[in-house]
N, C-alpha and C positions, 0 to 999 in steps of 0.2 A: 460701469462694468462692461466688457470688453462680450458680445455673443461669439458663441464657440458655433464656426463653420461647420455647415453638413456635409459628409464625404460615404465613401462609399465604404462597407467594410472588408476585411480578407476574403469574409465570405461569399460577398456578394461578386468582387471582383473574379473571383472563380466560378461561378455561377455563369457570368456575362462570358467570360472566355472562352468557357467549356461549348456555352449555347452560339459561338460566334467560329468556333471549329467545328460543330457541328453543321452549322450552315454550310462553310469552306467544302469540308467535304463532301457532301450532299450534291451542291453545285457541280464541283470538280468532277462527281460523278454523272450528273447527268451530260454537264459539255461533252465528258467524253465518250458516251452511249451516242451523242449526237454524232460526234467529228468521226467514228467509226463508221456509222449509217453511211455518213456524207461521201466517205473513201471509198465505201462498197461502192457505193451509188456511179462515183465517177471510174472503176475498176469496169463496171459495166457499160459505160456509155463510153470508155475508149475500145472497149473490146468489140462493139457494135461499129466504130468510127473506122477502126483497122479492118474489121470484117467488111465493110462496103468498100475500101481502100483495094480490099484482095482481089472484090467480087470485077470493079474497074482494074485492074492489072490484067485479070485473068479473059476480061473482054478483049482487050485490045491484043494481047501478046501470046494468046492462046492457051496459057499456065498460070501457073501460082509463081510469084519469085521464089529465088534460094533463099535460104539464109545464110548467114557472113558463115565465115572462114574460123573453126576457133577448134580448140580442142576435145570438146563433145563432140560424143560420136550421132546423135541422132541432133541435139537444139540448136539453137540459138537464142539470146537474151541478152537483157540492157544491162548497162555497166555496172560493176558489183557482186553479177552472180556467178554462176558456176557457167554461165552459158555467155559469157563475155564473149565479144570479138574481138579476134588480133587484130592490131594496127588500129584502134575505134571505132573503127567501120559499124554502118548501120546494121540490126541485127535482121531485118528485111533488106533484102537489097533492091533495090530497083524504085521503092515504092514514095522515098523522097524525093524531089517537092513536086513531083508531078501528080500521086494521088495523095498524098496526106502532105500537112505542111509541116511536121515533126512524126517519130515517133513517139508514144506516148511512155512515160515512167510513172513505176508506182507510186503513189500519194505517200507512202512511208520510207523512210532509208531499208533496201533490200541489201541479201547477201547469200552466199550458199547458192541452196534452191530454192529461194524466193525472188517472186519478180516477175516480170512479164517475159514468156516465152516461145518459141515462133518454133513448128519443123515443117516441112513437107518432103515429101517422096522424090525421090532422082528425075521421075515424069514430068514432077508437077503438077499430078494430076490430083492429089487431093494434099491440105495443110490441115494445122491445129494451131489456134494460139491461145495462150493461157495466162490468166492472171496464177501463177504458181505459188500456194504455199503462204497468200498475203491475206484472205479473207477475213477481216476481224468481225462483222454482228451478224452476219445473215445465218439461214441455218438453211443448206443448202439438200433438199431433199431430191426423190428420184424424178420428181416431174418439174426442175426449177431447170427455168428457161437456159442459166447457165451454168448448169450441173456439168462435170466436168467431162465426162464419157455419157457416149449414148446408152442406155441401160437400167432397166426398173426394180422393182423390189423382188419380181419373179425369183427364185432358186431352183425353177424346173431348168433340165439339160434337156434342149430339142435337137429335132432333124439327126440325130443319132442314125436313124436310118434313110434308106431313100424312101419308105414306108411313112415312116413320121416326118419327111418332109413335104412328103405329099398331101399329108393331112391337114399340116398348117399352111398348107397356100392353097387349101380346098377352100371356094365361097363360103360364105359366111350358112347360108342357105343350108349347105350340108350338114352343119353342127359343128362348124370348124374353131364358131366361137366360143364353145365351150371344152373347147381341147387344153388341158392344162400347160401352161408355159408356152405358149403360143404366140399370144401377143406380149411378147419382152424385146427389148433393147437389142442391138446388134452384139456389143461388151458383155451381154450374157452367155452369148453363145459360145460357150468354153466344148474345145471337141475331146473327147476323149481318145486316148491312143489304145485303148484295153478293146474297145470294139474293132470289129473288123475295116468295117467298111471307112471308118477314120481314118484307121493305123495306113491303109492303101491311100487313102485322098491325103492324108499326109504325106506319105513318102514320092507321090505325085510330085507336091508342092516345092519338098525340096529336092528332086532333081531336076526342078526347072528356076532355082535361086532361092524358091521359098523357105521358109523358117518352120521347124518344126512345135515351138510355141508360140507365143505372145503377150505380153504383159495386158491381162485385164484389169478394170477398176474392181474392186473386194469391198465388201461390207467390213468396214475398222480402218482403215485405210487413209491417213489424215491428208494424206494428196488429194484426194475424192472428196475429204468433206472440208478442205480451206481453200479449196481452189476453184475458178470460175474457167471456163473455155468456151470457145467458138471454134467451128472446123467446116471445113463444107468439100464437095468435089467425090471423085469414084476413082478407084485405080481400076486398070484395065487389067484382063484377065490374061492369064499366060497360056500361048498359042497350044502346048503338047501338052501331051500327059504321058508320058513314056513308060514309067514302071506303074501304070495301075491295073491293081486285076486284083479281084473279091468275089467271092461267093454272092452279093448281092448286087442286082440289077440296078446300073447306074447309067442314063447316056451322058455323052460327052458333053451335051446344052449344059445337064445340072453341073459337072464337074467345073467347068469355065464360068457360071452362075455362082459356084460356093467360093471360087480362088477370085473373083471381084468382092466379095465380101472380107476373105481373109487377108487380100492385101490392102484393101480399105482398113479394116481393123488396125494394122499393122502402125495406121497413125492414130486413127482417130481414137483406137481403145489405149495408147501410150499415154503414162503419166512418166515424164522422167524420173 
């Protein structure tokens, strides 16, 4: 008489299935916790690669380069995004093959406003470049080395007056370090126009080209918290001040001291 083969039953086969997609997934989940990390990781070490690129530009040639030619009115960026260049053109110009031997493209297919993206000022005197909009694991808080704008958790409004701005560039010695919202980011210092002595160092600003706001980085703000940047350099201060006059006592030093700031700002606190 013929033994009847062992086999597996419905049961069990579904048992085995269940436990062998369970694995699939698992797995699939950790790879891609990993290859996330990995992208950050390299988002980071081109954005350092391009910034030593700028810092060698900026020796030899006295400035930062331009960026290409495109239809944004402030960027430039690699092909795909919003910040294309006409005709393919590099989106740095100058800075291939003599300081980098490519630019760099992000580790994922970009579009929109995602992607790597480059401005600086008509000077030259100060850039920003940004991994835009691409960051998948990091969780990017206000002290991370490539937090997008300069700027910390602070919500105090300083230097409102010439009063309060003396207080926080008083030595430490005097109590300066306990002056609230003192020590924050430059991207914090949003001016208001309802105060006097503002509403006049504004209107300063723009009759000599300036702009009377500026897009700062905001707490919600998903540009600020998926994007990585680097920036470096100082705008120079505008020569006059034509229409200023306030009830508070202001010299000329601090006026051309605060429009180095606000036209700094002008890149470095931009998120396109």
């Amino acid at each position: 008489m013929k033994k009847r083969m062992a086999g597996f039953t419905l049961l069990e086969l579904l048992v085995v299935i269940t436990i062998i997609a369970i694995l699939v997934v698992v797995g699939l989940s950790s790879f891609g916790g990993i290859k996330d990390k990995s992208n950050d990781a390299k988002r980071q070490a081109d954005l350092r690669m391009v910034e030593n690129a700028l810092s060698l530009y900026k020796q030899k040639y006295g400035r930062y380069p331009a960026r290409c030619t495109n239809s944004h009115a402030n960027w430039s960026g690699e092909a795909g995004t919003n910040y294309a260049c006409n005709s393919g053109s590099e989106y740095i110009e100058g800075l291939v093959p003599e300081f980098i031997s490519a630019l760099p493209r992000d580790p994922r297919p970009v579009s929109g406003n995602q992607g790597y993206a480059y401005t600086v000022n008509a000077e030259g005197t100060v850039y920003k470049f940004m991994a835009k909009n691409t960051v998948e694991s990091d969780d990017i808080g206000y002290d991370h080395p490539f937090q997008s704008c300069d700027r910390t958790n602070s919500t105090a409004v300083v230097m409102t007056t010439p009063s309060a701005r003396k207080t926080c560039e008083a030595p430490h010695s005097t109590g300066a370090a306990s002056v609230s919202g003192c020590d924050i980011g430059m991207c914090d210092r949003i001016y208001s126009t309802s105060n006097a002595f503002n509403r006049n160092y504004q209107n300063a600003l723009r009759t000599n080209g300036g702009e009377s706001s500026i897009a700062h980085c905001v707490d919600g703000n998903s540009s600020f918290e998926t994007s990585y940047a680097v920036w470096g350099g100082r705008a120079e201060p505008f020569d006059n001040f034509y229409n200023y006059s306030g009830s508070d006592e202001i010299t000329l030093n601090m006026l051309l001291d605060m429009s180095v700031e606000r036209e700094s700002e002008k890149v470095l606190c931009l998120i396109p």
